[in-house]
N, C-alpha and C positions, 0 to 999 in steps of 0.2 A: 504494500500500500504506500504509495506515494502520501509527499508531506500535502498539497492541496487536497487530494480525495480525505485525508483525515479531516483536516480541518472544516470540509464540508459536511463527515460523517458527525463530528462533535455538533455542529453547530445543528443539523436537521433531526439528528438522532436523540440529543442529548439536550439540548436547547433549541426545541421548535418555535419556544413563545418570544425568542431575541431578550430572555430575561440579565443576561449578560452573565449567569451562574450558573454550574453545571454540579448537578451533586455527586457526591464522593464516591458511595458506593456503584454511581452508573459507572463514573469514568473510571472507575479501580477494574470494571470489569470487562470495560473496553478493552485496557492495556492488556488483562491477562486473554483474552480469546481471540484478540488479532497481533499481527505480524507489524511491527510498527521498523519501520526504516532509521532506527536510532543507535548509536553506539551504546554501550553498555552503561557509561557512566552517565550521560544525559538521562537517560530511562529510570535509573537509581535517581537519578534528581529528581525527576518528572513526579513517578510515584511518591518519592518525598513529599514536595510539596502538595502533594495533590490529600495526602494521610495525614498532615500535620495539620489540617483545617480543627478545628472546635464546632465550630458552626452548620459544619455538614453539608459543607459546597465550598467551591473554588470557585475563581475567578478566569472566566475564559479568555480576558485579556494576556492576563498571567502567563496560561500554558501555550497562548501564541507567542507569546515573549518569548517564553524558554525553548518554544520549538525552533524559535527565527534566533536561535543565538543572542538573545538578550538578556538581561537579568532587570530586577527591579530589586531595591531594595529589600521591600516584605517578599520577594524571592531569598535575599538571605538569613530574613530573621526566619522563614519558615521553614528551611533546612536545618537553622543552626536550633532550633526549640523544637523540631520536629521526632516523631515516636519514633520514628524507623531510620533505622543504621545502614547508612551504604554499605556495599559490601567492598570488598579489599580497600580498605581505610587508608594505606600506607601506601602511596605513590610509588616508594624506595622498592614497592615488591614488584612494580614492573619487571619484566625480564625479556631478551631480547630483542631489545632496544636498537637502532641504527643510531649513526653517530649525531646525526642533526636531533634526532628524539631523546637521546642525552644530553644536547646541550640545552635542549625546550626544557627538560625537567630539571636541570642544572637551574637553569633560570626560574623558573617558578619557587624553587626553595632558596636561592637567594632572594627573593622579590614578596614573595607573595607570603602572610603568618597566617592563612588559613588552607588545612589540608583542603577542605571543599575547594573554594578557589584556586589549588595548584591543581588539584584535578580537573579541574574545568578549563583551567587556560591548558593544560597539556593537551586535554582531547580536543579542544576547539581553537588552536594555537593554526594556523594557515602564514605562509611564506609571502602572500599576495594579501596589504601591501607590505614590502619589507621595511625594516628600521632604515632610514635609507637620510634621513633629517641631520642626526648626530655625525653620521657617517660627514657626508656634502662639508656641513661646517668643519670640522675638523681637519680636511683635505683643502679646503679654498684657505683656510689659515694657514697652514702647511705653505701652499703655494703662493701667499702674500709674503711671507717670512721670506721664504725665501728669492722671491724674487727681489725684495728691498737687503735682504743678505748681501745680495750678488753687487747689487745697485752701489750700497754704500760701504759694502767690502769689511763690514763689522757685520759679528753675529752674535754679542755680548753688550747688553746695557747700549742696545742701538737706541735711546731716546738721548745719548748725551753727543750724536753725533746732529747737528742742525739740519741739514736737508729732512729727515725725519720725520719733525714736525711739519714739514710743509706737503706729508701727502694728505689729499685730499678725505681720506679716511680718518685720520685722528681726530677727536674730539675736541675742541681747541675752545673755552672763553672767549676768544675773539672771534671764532666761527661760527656762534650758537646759533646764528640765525639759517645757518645750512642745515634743515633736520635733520636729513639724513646718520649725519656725523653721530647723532645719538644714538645711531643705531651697528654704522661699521664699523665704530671703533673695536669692536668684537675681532676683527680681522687682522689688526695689529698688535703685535707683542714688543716689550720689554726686549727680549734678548731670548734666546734658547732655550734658556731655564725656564721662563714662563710659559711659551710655547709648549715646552714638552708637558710641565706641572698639570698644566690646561688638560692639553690632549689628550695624555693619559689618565686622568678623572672622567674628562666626560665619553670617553669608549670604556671604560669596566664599568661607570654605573649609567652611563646615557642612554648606549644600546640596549641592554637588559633592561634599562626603566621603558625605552621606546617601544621594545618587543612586546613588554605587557600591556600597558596603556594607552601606546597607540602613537602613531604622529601626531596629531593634533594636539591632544593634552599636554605630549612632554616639548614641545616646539612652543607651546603659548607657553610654558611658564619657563621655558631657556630665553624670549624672546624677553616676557615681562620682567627676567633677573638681568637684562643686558640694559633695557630701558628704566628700569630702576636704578640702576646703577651710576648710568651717566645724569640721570634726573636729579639723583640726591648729593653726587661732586658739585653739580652746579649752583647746589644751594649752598652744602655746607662745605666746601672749600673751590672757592668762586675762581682762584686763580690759575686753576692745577688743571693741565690736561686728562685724558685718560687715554688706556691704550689696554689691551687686551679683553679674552671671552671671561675674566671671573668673573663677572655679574653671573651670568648665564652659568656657570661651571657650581657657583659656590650654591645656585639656587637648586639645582638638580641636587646635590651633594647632602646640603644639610638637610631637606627634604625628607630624603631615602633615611639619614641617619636618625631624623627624628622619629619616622615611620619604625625605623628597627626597635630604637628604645622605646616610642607606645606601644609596641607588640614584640616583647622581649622575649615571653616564654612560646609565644608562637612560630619566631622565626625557627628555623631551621638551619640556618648555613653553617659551616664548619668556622670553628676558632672564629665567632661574633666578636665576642669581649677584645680580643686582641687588635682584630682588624679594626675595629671602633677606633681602639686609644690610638692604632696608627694612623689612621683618616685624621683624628683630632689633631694630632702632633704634625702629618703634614700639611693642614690647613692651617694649621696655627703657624708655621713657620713660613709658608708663604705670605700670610697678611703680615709677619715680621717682616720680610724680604720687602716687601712691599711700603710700611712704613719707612724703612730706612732710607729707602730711596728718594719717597717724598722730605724727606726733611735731610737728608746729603746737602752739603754745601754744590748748588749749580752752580755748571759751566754759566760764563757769562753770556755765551751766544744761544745757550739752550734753555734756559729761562726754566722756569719749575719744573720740578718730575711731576708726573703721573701720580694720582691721588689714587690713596688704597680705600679709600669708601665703597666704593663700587663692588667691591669684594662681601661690605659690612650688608649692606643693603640688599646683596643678592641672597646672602645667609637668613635673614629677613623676611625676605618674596618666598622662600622657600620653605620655613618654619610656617609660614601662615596659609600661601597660596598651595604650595608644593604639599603639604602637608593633607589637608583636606584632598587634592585630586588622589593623592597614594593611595588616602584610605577609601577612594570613590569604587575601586576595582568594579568596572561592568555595573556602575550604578551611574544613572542620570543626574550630572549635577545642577541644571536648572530646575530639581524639584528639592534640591536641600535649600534651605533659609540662610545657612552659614556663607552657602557659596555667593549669596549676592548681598551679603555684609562685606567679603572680600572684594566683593568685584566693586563695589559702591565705594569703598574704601580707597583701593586702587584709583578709580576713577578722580576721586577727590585728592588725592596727593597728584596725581597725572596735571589734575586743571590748576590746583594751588604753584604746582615748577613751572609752569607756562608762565602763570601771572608774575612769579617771582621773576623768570628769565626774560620778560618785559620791560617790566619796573625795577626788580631791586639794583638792580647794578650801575643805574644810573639815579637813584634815592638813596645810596647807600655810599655814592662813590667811589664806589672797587676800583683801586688802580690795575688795568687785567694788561698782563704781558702784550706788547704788539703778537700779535698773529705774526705769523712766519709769511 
């Protein structure tokens, strides 16, 4: 039986009055007397949720959800409160696995603190569309690096060399009015060391956050940590260029690690505690690296370093915004409350940096570096 024939059989069989309720015990007995075109673990959901009612009816919205690959919220509170135990519980008992289906379950136990969940993304996990966001940016910064590598013949602390500042990428006080710049600065690096720092953070958690989540969600909040970032240098250090992806890098990052420590006992991944303290210690030492550099005694021809805010702000977007998408996994977030406290929120700091990069700089008198 094909997925449309069912869905007609529920609806004329089971629901002829278009009540939009199908009761329990009919559809329990659909499932067991017809052949339903479902993998094993969706079916185990299916009857889940369909047994976990109290009321003595389902919602037929619900099971067209679940049969079209969706989930709704009361889809996971009625699994997670529901009577009936899926069966093989433990992911880890899979066995003969191909290599990419090892890497999917690799990733669901790094990512995901609910068994249901890892089991759902593994059987419902598809290559089309790929992680393909994280990838792009990391590869176009790669080839900006090094193109201006080549250019200015320095590949270390390239912001104390002058021509530098003058590509049209940088984020520059005296630029502000070029938008753009708010946004590419993401494509410019420091020097090697931040380029790599970058890189390698957002490919071990950007991929695997992109695999599960999706382009969409992890590209808006890598985009909103790269636009926070340059939005809050220009308030709160008005003179200071910017230049590299940690907005975007540190949003992804604390995110995930915030997600780990809310769901501590639920994660799964090997040696958590260890890798934690070493994410802290290397994020911590890069916004050191990063300090230092802003307050280094400048070349006189290269005018202020790069502001480590950008980095603060993106930890920030990522604790508040990042944090809520994590724990969204296959739920709708235009029907939480929270998420349009964030996004209103957002929006309000977004229009307050406008106003500010209109007005305050000439209300407040900023002596701002000439522009290169």
């Amino acid at each position: 039986m094909d997925r449309s024939s069912l869905f007609q059989l529920i609806q004329e069989q089971l629901d002829p009055e278009n009540t939009g309720f199908i009761a329990v015990e009919n559809f329990t007995s659909l499932v067991e007397h017809h052949e339903l075109q479902l993998d094993p673990s969706k079916l185990d959901m299916l009857l889940a949720l369909v047994q976990s009612n109290d009321e003595g009816q389902v919602c037929y919205q619900e099971l067209i959800e679940l049969m079209s690959s969706k989930r709704s919220s009361s889809f996971r509170r009625a699994i997670a409160n529901g009577r009936r135990t899926l069966q093989r519980e433990i992911l880890l008992d899979e066995t003969g696995l191909g290599l990419y289906k090892r890497f999917v379950r690799y990733v669901a136990y790094e990512i995901l603190p609910c068994e249901t969940d890892r089991r759902w993304y593994f059987h419902q996990n598809r290559l089309c569309p790929p992680p393909v966001f994280i990838a792009i940016v990391t590869i176009v910064q790669i080839i900006v690096f090094m193109c201006y590598g080549i250019m200015l013949n320095k590949w270390v602390l390239q912001t104390y060399q002058p021509d530098f500042m003058k590509s049209p990428l940088v984020y520059h006080p005296g630029h502000r009015a070029q938008v753009w710049r708010f946004f590419s600065y993401m494509f410019m690096h420091v020097g090697l060391e931040q380029l790599g720092f970058n890189a390698l953070l957002q490919l071990m958690i950007g991929v695997p956050l992109e695999m599960v989540h999706g382009i969409l969600r992890i590209s808006l909040l890598y985009m909103a940590g790269v636009l926070a970032g340059s939005l809050t240098v220009s308030i709160t250090d008005m003179r200071a260029p910017v230049v590299g992806g940690s907005g975007g890098v540190y949003a992804l990052c604390s995110a995930h690690l915030a997600n780990v420590v809310m769901n501590w006992a639920g994660m799964r991944c090997p040696y958590k505690l260890l890798r934690m303290i070493l994410a802290l210690v290397c994020m911590s030492s890069e916004v050191g690296r990063a300090v230092w550099l802003r307050f280094s005694p400048p070349l006189p021809s290269s005018g202020p370093q790069p502001s480590f805010m950008a980095h603060l702000s993106g930890a920030v977007v990522g604790i508040s915004m990042g944090l809520l998408i994590l724990r969204s996994y296959e739920e709708s977030l235009q029907k939480q409350c929270s998420w349009w406290v964030i996004v209103f929120s957002f929006i309000t700091f977004l229009l307050f940096a406008i106003f500010w990069n209109i007005f305050a700089y000439e209300l407040l008198g900023v002596q701002i570096p000439p522009p290169p």
